[in-house]
TIVO-2410 file (N, C-alpha, C; in nm, 3 decimals):
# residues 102
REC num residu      c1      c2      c3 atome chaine
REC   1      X  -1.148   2.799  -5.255     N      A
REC   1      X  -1.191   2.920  -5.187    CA      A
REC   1      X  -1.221   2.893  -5.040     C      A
REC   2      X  -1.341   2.783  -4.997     N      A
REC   2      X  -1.334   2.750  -4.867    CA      A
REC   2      X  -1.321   2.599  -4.831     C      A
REC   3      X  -1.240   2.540  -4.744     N      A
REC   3      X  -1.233   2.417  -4.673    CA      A
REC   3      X  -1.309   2.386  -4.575     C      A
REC   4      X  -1.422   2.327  -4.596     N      A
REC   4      X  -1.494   2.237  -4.479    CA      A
REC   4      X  -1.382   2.114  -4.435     C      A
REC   5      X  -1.394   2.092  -4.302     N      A
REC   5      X  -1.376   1.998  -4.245    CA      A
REC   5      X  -1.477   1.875  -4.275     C      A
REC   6      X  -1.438   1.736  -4.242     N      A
REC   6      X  -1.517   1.646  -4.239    CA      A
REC   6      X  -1.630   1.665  -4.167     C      A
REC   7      X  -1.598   1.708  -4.035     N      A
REC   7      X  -1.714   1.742  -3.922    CA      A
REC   7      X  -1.765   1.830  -3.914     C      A
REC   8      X  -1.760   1.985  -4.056     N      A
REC   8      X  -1.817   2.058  -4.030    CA      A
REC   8      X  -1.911   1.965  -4.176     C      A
REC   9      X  -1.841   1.953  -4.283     N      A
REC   9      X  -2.009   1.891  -4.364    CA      A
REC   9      X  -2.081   1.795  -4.329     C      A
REC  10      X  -2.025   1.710  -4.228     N      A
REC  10      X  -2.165   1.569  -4.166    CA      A
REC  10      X  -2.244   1.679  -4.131     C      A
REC  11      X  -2.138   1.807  -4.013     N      A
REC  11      X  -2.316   1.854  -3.947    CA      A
REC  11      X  -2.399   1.935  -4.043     C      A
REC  12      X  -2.329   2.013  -4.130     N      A
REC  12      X  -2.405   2.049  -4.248    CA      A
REC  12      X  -2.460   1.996  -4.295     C      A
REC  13      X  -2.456   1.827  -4.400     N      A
REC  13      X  -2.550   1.772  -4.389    CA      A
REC  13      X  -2.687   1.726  -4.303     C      A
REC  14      X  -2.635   1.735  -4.175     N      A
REC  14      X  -2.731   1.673  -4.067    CA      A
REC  14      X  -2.828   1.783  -4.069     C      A
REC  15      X  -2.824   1.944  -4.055     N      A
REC  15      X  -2.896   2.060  -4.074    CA      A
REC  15      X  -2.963   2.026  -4.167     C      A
REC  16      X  -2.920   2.015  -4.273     N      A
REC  16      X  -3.064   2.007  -4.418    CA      A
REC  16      X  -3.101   1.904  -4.409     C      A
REC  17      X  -3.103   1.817  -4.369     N      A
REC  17      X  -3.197   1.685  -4.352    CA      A
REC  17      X  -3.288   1.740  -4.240     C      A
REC  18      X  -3.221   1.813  -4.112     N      A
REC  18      X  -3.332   1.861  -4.040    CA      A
REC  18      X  -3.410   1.949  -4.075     C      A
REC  19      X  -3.368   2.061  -4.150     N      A
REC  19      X  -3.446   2.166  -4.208    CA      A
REC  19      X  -3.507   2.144  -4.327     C      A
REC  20      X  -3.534   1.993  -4.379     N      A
REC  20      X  -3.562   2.000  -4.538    CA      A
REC  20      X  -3.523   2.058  -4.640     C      A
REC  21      X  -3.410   2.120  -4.650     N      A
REC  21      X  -3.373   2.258  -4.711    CA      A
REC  21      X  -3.246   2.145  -4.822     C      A
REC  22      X  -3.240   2.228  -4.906     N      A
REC  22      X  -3.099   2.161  -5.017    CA      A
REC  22      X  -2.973   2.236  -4.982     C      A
REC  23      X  -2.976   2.312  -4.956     N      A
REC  23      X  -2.825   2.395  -4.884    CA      A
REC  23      X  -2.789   2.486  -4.776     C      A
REC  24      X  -2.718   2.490  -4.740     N      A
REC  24      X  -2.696   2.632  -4.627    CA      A
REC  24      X  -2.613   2.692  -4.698     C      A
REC  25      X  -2.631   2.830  -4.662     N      A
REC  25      X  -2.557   2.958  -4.726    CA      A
REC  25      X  -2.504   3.043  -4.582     C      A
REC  26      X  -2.356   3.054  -4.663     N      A
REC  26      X  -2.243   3.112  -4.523    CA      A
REC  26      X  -2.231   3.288  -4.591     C      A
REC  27      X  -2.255   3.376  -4.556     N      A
REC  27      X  -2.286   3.470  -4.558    CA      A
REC  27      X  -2.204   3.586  -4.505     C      A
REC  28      X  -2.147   3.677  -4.554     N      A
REC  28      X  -2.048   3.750  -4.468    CA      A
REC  28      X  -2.109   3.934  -4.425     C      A
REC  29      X  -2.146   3.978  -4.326     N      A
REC  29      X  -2.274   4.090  -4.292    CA      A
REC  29      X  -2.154   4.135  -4.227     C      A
REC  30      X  -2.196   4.364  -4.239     N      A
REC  30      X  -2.081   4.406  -4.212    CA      A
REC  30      X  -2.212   4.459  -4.039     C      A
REC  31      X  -2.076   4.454  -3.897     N      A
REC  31      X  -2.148   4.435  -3.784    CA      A
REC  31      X  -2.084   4.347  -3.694     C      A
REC  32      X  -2.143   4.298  -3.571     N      A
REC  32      X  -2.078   4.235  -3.454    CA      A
REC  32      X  -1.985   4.335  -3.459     C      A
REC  33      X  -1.913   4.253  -3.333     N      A
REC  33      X  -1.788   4.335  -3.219    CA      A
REC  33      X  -1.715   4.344  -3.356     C      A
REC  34      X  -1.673   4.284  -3.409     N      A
REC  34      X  -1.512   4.333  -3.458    CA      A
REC  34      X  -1.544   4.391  -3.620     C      A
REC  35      X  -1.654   4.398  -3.665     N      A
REC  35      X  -1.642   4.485  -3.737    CA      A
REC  35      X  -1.768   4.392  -3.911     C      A
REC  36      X  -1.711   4.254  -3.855     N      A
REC  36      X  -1.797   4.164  -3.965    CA      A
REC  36      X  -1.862   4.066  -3.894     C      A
REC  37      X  -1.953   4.002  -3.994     N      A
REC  37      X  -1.991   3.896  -3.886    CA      A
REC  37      X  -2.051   3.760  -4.014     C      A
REC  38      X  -2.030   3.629  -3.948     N      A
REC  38      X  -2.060   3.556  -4.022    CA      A
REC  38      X  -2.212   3.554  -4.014     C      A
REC  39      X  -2.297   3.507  -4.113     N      A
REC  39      X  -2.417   3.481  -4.119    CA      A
REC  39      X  -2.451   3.322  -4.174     C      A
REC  40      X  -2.580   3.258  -4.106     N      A
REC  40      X  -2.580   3.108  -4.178    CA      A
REC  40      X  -2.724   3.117  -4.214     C      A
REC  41      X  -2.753   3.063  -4.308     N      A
REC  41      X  -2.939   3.016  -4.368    CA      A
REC  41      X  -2.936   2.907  -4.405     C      A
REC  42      X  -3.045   2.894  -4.496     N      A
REC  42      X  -3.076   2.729  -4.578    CA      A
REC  42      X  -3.139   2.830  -4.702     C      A
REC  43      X  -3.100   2.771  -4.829     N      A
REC  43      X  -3.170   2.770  -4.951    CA      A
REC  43      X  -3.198   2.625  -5.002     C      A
REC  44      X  -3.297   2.664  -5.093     N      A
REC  44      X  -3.348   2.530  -5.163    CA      A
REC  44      X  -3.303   2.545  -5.347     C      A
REC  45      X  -3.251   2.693  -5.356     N      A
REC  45      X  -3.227   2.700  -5.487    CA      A
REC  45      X  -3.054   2.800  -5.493     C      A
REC  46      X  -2.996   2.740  -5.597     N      A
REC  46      X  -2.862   2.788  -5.628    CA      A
REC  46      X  -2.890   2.945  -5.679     C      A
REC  47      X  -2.822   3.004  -5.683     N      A
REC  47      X  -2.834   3.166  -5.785    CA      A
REC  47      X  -2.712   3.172  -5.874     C      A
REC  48      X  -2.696   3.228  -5.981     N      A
REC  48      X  -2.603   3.230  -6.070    CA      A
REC  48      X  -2.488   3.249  -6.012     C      A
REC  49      X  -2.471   3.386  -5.942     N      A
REC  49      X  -2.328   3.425  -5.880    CA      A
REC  49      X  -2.269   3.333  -5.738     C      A
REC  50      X  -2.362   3.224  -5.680     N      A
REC  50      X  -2.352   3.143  -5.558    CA      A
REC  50      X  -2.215   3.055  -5.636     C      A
REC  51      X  -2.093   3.009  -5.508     N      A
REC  51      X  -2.031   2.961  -5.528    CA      A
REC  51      X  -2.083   2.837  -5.473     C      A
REC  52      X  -2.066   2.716  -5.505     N      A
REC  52      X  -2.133   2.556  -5.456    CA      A
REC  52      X  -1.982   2.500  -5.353     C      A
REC  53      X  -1.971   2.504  -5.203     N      A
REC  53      X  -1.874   2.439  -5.189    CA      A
REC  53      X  -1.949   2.242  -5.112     C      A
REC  54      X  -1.872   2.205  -5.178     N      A
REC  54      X  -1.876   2.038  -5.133    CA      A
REC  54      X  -2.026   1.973  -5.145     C      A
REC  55      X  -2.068   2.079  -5.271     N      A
REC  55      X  -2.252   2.010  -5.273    CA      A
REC  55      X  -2.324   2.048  -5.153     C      A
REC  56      X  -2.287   2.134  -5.034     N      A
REC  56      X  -2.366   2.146  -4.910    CA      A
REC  56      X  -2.397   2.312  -4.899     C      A
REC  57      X  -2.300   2.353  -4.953     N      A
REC  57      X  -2.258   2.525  -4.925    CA      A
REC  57      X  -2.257   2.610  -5.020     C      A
REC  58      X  -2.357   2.710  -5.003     N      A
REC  58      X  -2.329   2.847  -5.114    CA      A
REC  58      X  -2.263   2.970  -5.001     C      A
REC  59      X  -2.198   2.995  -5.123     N      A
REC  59      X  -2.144   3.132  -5.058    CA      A
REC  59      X  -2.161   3.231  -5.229     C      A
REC  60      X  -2.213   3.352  -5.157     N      A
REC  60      X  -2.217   3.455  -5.276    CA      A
REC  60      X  -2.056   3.512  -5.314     C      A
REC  61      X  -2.050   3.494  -5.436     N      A
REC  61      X  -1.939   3.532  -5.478    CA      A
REC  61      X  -1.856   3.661  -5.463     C      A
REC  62      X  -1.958   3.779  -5.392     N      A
REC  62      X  -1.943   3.930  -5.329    CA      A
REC  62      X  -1.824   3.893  -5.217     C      A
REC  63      X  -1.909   3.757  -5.162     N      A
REC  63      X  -1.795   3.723  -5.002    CA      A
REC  63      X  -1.695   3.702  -5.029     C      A
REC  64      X  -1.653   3.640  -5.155     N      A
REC  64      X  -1.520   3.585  -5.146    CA      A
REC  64      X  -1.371   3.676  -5.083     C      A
REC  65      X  -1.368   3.765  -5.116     N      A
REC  65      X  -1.274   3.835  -5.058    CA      A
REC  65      X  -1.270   3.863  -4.904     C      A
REC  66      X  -1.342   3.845  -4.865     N      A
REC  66      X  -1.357   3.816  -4.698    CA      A
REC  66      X  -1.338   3.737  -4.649     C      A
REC  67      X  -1.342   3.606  -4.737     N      A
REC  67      X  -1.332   3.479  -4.643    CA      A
REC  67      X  -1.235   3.415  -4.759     C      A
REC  68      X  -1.173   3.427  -4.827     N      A
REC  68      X  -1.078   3.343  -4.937    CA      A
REC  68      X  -0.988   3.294  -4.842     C      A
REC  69      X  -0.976   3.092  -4.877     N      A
REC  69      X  -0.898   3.052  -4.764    CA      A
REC  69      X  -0.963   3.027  -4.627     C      A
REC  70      X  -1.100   3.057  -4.617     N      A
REC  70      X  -1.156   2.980  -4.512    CA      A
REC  70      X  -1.162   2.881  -4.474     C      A
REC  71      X  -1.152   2.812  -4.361     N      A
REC  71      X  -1.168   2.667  -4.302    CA      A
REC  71      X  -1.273   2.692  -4.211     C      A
REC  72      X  -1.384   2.643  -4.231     N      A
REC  72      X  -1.488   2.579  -4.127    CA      A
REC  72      X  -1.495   2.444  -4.078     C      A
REC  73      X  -1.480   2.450  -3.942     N      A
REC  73      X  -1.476   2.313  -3.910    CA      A
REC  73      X  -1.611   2.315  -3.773     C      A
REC  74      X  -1.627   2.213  -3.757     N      A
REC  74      X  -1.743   2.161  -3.625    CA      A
REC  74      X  -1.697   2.137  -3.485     C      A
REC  75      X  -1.728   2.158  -3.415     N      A
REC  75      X  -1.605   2.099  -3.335    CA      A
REC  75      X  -1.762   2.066  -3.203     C      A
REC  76      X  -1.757   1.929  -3.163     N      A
REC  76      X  -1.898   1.853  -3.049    CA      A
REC  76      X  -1.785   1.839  -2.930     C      A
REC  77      X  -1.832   1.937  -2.830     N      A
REC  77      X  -1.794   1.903  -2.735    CA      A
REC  77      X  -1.848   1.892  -2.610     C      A
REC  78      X  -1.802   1.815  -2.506     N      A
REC  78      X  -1.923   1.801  -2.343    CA      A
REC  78      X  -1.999   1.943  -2.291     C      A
REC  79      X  -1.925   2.064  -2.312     N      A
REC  79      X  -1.956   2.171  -2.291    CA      A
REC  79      X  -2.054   2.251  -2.424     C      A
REC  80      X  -2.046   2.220  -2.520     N      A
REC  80      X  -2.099   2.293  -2.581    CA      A
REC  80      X  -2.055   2.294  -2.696     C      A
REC  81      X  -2.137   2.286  -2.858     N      A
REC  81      X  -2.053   2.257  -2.988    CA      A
REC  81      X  -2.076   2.376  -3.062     C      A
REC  82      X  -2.006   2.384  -3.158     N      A
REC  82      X  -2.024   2.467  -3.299    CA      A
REC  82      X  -1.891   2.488  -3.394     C      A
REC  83      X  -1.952   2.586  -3.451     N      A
REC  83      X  -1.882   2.586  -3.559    CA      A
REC  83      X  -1.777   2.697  -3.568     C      A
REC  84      X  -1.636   2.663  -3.596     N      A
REC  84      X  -1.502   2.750  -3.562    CA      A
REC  84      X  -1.449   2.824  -3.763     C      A
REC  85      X  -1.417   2.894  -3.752     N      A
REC  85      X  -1.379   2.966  -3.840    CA      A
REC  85      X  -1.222   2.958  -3.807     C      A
REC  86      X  -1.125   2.970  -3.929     N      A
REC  86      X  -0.944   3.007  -3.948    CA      A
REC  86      X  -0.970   3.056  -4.124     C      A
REC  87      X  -0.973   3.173  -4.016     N      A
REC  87      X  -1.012   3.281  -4.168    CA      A
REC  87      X  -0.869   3.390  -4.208     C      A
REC  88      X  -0.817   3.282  -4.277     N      A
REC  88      X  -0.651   3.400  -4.301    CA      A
REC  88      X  -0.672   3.573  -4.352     C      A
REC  89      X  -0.778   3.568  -4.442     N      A
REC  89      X  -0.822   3.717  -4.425    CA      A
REC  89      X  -0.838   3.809  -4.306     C      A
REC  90      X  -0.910   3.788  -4.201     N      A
REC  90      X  -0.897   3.854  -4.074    CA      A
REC  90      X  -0.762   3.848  -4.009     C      A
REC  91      X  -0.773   3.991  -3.978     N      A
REC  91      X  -0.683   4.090  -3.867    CA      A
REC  91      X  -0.696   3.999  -3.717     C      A
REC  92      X  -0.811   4.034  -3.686     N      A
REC  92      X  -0.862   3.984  -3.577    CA      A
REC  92      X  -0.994   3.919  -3.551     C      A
REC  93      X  -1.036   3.906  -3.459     N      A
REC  93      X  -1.136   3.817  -3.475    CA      A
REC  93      X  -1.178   3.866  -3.262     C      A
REC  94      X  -1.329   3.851  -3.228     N      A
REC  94      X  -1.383   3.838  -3.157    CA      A
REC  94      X  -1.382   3.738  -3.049     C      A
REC  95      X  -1.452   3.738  -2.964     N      A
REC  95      X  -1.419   3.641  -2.866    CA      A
REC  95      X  -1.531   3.539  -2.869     C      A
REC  96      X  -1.642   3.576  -2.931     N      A
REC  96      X  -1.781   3.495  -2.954    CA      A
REC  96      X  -1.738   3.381  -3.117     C      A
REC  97      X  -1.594   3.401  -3.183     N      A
REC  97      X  -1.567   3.333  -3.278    CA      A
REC  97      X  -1.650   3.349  -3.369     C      A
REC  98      X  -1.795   3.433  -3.419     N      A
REC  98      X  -1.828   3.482  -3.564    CA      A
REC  98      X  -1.815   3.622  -3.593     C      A
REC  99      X  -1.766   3.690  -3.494     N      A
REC  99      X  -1.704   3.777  -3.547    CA      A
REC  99      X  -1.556   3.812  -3.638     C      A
REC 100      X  -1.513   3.904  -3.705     N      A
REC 100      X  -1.379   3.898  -3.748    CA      A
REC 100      X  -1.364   4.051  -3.808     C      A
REC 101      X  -1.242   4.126  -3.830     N      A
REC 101      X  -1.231   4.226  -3.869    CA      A
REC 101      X  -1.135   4.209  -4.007     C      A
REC 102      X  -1.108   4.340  -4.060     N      A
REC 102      X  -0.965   4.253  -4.230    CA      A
REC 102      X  -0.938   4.376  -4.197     C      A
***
């Protein structure tokens, strides 16, 4: 359903070690410019319908159709880092990169 990159789960890991937390949850909220928008947290507990990706990541199983085929990757650079989305579901996508439309 979704592909982390290597460098997006080190920094995922590196987050819950900073936040004490057992997971981050990727979240899909309808809003921003193009129409959706990604959302990120930390949980400490799984929920029945949570999908588990790579032991680091829940995603609610509602999202899947929004993001099926996601790649999150990390990307550290001199200017400034984060995290990039190639979300084959979206039409289009924003210029701030967490936005996306289907």
């Amino acid at each position: 359903m979704i592909n982390l990159t290597d460098n997006a789960k080190e920094h995922l890991k590196s987050l819950l070690t900073e936040q004490n937390k057992k997971f981050v949850r990727l979240s899909v909220k309808g809003g921003g410019c193009a129409g959706f928008e990604y959302q990120w947290g930390f949980e400490d507990e799984k929920e029945d319908e949570d999908v588990l990706v790579e032991d680091v990541l829940l995603i609610d199983e509602i999202c899947e159709p929004y993001i099926k085929g996601l790649t999150v990757d990390f990307k550290k650079e001199i200017w400034g880092s984060g995290f990039e989305f190639d979300n084959p579901t979206s039409k289009s996508s924003c210029g701030c990169g967490t936005s996306f439309a289907i």
